[in-house]
N, C-alpha and C positions, 0 to 999 in steps of 0.2 A: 185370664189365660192360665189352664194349667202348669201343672209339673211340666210333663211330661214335654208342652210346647216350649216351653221356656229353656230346658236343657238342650231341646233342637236349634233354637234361636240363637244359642251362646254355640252349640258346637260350630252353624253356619260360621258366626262372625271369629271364632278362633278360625279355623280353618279357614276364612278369607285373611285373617292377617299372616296367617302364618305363610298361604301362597306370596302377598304381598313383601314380607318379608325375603323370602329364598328370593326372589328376581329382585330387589335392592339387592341384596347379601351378592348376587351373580353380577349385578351390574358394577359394584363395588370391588369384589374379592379379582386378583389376576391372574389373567389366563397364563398357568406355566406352559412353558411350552415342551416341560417333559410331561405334560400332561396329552401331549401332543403325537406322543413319540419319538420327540428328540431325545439322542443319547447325549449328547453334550461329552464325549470321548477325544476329540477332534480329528477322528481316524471317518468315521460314517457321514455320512452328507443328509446335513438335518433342513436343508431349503425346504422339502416338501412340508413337513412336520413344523416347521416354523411358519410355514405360511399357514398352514393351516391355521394357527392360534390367532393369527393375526387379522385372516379373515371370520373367522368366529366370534372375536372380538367387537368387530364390527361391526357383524350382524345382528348383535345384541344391543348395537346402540352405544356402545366406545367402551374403552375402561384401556388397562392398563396389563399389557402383554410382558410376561417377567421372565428372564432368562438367570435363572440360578446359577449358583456356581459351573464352570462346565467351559470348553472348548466348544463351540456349535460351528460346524464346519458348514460354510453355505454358498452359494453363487447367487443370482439376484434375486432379491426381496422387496417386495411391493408393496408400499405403505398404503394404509386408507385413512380415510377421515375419522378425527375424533378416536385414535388408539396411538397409545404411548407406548412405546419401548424402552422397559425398564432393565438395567444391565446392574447387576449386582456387580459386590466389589471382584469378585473371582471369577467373573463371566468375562467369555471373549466370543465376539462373532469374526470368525475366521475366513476369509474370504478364499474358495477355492483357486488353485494353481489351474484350473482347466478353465478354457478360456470360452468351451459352449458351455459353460456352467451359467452362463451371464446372458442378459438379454443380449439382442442386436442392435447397433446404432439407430434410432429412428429416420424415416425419410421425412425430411423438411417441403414442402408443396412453394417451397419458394429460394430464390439462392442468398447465400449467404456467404458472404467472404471472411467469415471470421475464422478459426482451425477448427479440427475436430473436437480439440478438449474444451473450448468453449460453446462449440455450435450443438451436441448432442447430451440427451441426460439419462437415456436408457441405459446402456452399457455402464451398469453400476451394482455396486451391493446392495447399498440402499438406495432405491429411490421413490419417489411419489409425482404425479402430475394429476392438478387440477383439484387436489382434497386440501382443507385447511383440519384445522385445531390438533397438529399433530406436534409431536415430539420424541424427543432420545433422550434419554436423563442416565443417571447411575454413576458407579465409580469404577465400574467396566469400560471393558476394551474393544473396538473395531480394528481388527489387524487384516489389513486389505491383502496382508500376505505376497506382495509383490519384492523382487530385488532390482528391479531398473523402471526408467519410464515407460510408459503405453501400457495401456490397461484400464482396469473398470473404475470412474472413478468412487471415493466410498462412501458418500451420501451426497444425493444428487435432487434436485427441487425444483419442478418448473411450475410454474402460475399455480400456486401455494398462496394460503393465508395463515395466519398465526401459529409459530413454528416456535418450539424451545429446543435448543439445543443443549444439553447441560453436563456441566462435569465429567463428560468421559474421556478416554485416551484414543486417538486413532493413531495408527502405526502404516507402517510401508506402503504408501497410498502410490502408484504409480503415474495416477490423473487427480485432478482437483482435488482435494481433502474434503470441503465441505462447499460444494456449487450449487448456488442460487440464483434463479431464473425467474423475474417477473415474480418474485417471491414477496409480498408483504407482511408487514408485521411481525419482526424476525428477534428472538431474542438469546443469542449464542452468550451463556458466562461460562467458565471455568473449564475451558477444552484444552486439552494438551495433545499437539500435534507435534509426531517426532518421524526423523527419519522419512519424510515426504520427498516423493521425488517429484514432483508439481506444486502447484500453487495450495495456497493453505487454505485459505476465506476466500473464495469469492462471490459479491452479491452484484449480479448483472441484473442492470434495469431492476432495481429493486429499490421499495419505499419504508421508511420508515422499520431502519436493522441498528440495532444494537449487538457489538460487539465486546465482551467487559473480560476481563481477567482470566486472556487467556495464553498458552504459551505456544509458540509455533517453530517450528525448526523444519527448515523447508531446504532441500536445493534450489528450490525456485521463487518466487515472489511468495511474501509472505499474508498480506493481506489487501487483495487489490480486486475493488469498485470497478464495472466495468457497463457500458452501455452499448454492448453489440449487436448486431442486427437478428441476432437468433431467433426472434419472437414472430418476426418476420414486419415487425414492426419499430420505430426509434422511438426508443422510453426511456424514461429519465432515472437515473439514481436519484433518490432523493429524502434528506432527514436522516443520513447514515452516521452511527458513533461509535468511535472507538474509542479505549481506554483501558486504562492499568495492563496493559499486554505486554510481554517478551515477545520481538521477532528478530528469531532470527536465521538469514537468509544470505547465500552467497547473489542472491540476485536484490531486488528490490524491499525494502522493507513494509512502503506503505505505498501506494499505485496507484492512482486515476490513470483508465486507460491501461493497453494502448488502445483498445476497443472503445472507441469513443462518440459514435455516431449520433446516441442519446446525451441529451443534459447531464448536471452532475447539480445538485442543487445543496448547500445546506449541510454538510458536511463537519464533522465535526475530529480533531483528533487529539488525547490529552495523555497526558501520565504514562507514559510509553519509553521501553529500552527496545534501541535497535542496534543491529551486534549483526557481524559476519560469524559463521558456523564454528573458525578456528581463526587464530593470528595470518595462518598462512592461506585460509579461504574468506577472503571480504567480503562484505558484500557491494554489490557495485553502487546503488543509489539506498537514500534513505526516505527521506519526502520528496516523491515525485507525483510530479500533477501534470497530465497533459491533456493534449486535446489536439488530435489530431485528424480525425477526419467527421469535423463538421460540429463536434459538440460545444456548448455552451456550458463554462463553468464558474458558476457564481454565490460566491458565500463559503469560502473553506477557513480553516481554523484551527491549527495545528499550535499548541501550546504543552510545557513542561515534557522536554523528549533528553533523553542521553541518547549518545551514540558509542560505540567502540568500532574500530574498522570496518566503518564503511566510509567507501572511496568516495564519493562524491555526495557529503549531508542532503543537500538540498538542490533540485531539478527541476525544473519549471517550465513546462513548454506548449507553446501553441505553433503547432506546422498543418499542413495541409495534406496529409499521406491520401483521403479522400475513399476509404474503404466504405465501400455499400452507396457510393454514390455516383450517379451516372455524371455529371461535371464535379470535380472536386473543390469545393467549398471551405475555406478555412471559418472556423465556429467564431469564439470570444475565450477568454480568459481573467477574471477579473475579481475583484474583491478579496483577497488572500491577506489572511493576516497568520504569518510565523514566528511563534515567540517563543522565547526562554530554551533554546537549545544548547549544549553544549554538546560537543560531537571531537573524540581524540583518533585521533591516528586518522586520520582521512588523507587519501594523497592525491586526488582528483578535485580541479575548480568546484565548486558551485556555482550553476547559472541560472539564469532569469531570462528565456527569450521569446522574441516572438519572431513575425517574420513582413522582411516588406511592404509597407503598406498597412500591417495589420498585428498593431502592437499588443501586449499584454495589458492590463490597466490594476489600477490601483493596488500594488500588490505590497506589502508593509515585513519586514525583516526590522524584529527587533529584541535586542537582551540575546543575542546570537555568541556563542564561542568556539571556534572552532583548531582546533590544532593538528599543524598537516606533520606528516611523517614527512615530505617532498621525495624530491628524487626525479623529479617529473622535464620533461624538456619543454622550450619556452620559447613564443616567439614574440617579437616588437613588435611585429607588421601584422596592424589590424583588419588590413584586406584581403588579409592570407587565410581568413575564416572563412569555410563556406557555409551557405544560408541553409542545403541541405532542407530546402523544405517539405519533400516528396518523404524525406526519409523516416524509417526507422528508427523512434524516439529513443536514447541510450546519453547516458551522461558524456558517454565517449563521442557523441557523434560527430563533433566538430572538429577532431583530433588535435593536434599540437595549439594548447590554447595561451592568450596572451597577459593571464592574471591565474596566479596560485591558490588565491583566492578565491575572488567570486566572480564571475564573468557577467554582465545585464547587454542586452542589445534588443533595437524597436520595444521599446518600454516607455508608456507614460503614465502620471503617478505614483513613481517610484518613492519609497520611505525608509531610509536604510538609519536603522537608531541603535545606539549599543553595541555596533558588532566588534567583535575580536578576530583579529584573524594572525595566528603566529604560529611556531613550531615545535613540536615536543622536544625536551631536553634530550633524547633519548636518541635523537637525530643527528644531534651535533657532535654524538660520540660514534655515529657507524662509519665504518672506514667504507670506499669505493669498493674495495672487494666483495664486502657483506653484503651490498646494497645491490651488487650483480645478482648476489645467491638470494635475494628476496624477491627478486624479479617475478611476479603470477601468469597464470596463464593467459594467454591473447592477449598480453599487455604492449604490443611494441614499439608503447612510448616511453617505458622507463629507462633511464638512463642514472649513471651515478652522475649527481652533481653536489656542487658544497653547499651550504645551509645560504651563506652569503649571497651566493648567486641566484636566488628563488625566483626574481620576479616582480613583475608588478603583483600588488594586493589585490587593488580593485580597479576594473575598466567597466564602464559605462559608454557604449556607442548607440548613436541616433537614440537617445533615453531625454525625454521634456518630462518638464514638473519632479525633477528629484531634489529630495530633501534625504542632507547626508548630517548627523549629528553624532557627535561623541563617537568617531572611528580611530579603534587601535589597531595600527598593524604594523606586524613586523617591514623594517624597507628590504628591497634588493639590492645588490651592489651594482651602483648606474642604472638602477631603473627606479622611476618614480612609484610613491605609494599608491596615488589614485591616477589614474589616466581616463581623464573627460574627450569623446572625441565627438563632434555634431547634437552636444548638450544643450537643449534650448531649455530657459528658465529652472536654474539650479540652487539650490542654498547650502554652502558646506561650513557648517556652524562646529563647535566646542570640542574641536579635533586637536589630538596633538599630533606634533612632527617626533615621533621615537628616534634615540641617537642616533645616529653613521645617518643621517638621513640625508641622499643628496638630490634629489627634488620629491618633492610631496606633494603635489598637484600639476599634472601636466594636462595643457588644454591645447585643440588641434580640432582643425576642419572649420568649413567656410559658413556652415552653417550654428556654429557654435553664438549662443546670445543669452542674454539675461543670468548670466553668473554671478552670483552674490559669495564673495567668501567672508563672513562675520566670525568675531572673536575665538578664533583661534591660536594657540598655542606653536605659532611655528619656528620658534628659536633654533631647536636642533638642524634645520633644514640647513644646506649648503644655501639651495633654491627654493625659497620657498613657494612659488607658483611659477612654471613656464610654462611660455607661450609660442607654440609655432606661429609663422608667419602671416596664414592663410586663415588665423582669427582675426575677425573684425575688431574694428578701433572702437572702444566701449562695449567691449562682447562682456569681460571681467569686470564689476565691482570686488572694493574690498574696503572694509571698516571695521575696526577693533582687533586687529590681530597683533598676538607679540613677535618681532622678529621679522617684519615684512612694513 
């Protein structure tokens, strides 16, 4: 081979790496999207110019869409497969005040009773249906630019696969902050969501999400699992974890439900502060799990949680509300283990229920402290509860309840180990007047009442197979600590009777049987166990206790 061929052979093969090269270098290098013609000013409306980058992205086969420093004023943006939205620290994508700036609500080909902010995912800044391998990363902003509810929400996700959500800040979101739809493979760390007037996280009918280290400040529920009919199908949540997160929320902090039509399977929740917005905005529940129209909930796991005011720690409910079902069907509840909480200023029960016929099961409270502000009004009469099963899951729903504490009805497998339940010091110095002016809004069960008069601790009606060990709780003045009422096979083990205490175990109804009370501590007691009349002769054992 000559010269001559041989310098042509070498220029071929430069010249092919070098094409080689540039389309690596292009698939690699991110598309700006001032390269686009966004001005990034926040005064000009860079949607078109933004999509453009995004769609060119794209089409080249993915890479990594990068918004610089800059204001990007936009209305809705349409994600695709396999491109990242990368948001520098100085970047904001600004979601326009005009309300056709934004897609249309989509039409569903089938009905669906769930609301608008759950049921549609178009009407958003961001959103995507039907593309995987996408994500949002950076130490940028999504400022949905809203000042009250209703509006687009700001990233929205239906029937998606592997999704990263990372590090950024979303602001004034007026609908869902971050909605997932039939979404798998989800992996949100280090979001900081403020000033939300909607729900923060929600992963509806979604499988295998990860939730890690993130902060949320919502008016509305903070991070809530939901299985609604939107798909047009009942799908299961399932393999969902959360951890090391701040929420906090004048509504719920962590949710199953109330859309509940699909499973809930496997569930996981750890390392977590849950916190009302201010002293004088609570929030009203903190761990709540329901199931109420038809789902099955099995395997949840709620461990190492603070609380600060919120009103009611822990919420527990299977009812029958029956949405997206043509006869309403109550689901299951079952497998729940809740541990290592402590939770201050709470001034609402905690409950455990089910409903007639169709109890909760095995559901385990243990290494539990809770300390209530009170103030709350109180009733003896445990048939003054209504069952309320149709209804509207809310800690409040049962109104004037008959334990300050924790309230269990239709429960069996009940495991109650370690709990505390007494009063902040802090209580025992507010005068009635004070406790008028702390009165919240829709509250119109609070009343001033004195520390003394609280209440029973803990009630348990129509609840088999409970095992109660190691319970401290403050007594009421004239009301017992525990009240068992139609308790079939009970064990209440290495419990003490706390001073002024004038009965600690009050048993009552005809179907009450198999009561074991072993080595207990009941010296302080006036009474240490009474028995209304209409318990059976041999319903009570008792062996090893001091003081009885």
């Amino acid at each position: 081979m000559n010269t001559i061929v041989r310098l042509g052979v070498v220029c071929v093969i430069l010249s092919l790496a070098a094409a080689a090269f540039a389309e690596t270098h292009a698939l690699l290098s991110p598309y700006s999207v001032r390269d686009f013609g966004a001005r990034g000013d926040g005064a000009t409306k860079d949607t078109a110019s933004v999509q453009k980058a995004i769609d060119a992205c794209s089409k080249a086969g993915g890479g990594t869409v990068l918004f610089p420093a800059g204001i990007y004023l936009c209305g809705s943006l349409h994600l695709r497969s396999a491109v990242t939205l990368q948001l520098d620290t100085a970047a904001t994508i600004k979601g326009s005040k005009d309300v056709n700036d934004y897609d249309p609500v989509e039409t569903l080909p089938y009905k669906n009773d769930a609301d608008e902010e759950t049921s549609f995912f178009h009407h958003a800044l961001i959103w995507g249906e039907g593309i995987d391998h996408i994500a949002i990363v950076g130490e940028g902003t999504i400022d949905v630019n809203w000042d009250k509810r209703h509006g687009p929400k700001a990233v929205a996700l239906k029937r998606c696969t592997f999704v990263d959500i990372k590090g950024i800040r979303l602001l004034n979101a007026p609908n869902y902050n971050i909605s997932l739809l039939g979404t798998d493979y989800v992996n949100i760390d280090g979001v900081t969501i403020l000033n939300a007037y909607a729900d923060g996280i929600d992963p509806d009918s979604c499988r295998h999400v990860r939730i890690a280290n993130c902060h949320i400040e919502s008016s509305d529920d903070a991070i809530v699992p939901k299985t609604s009919f939107s798909l047009g199908e009942r799908r299961s949540c399932e393999d969902i974890v959360v951890t090391n997160c701040y929420l906090g929320t004048t509504a719920q902090s962590f949710k199953l439900g109330t859309e509940s039509g699909g499973d809930f399977k496997r569930i996981a929740v750890s390392n977590c502060v849950m916190a009302g917005l201010a002293p004088n905005e609570p929030a009203s529940g903190g761990i709540c799990l329901e199931s109420v129209d038809g789902s099955n909930i099995d395997g949840v796991v709620v461990s190492n949680i603070t609380m600060v005011n919120v009103r009611a720690p822990v919420f527990i409910r299977l009812g029958n509300r029956g949405r997206d079902q043509a006869t309403p069907t109550p689901g299951t509840l079952r497998n729940v283990v809740i541990s290592g909480v402590v939770a201050t200023n709470a001034t609402y029960p905690s409950s455990i229920t089910g409903i007639p016929g169709r109890a909760v099961e095995g559901i385990t409270l243990s290494d539990i402290r809770i300390l209530y502000r009170g103030g709350e009004k109180y009733t003896d009469v445990l048939q003054d509860i209504p069952e309320q099963i149709p209804a509207y899951p809310t800690s409040r729903m049962f109104g004037v309840m008959p334990a300050y504490g924790l309230y269990c009805r239709h429960a069996r497998g009940l495991t109650l180990r370690n709990v505390q339940l007494a009063f902040t010091d802090d209580f025992c110095r507010i005068t009635a007047e004070s406790r008028k002016e702390m009165r919240w809004a829709n509250d119109g069960l609070v009343t001033p009442s004195e520390p003394g008069n609280a209440g029973t601790a803990l009630v348990c009606d129509d609840v088999s197979e409970l095992v109660l060990t190691d319970l401290k709780a403050r007594p009421g003045k004239e009301h017992p600590v525990v009240r068992l009422s139609n308790v079939c096979g009970a064990m209440i083990q290495a419990s003490q009777a706390p001073e002024s205490t004038e009965v600690f175990l009050e048993i009552s109804g005809v179907q009450s049987s198999k009561i074991a009370v072993l080595g207990n501590d009941l010296r302080n007691a006036k009474c240490p166990v009474q028995k209304s009349p209409d318990v059976p002769r041999g319903a009570v054992a008792s062996k090893g206790n001091l003081g009885f």
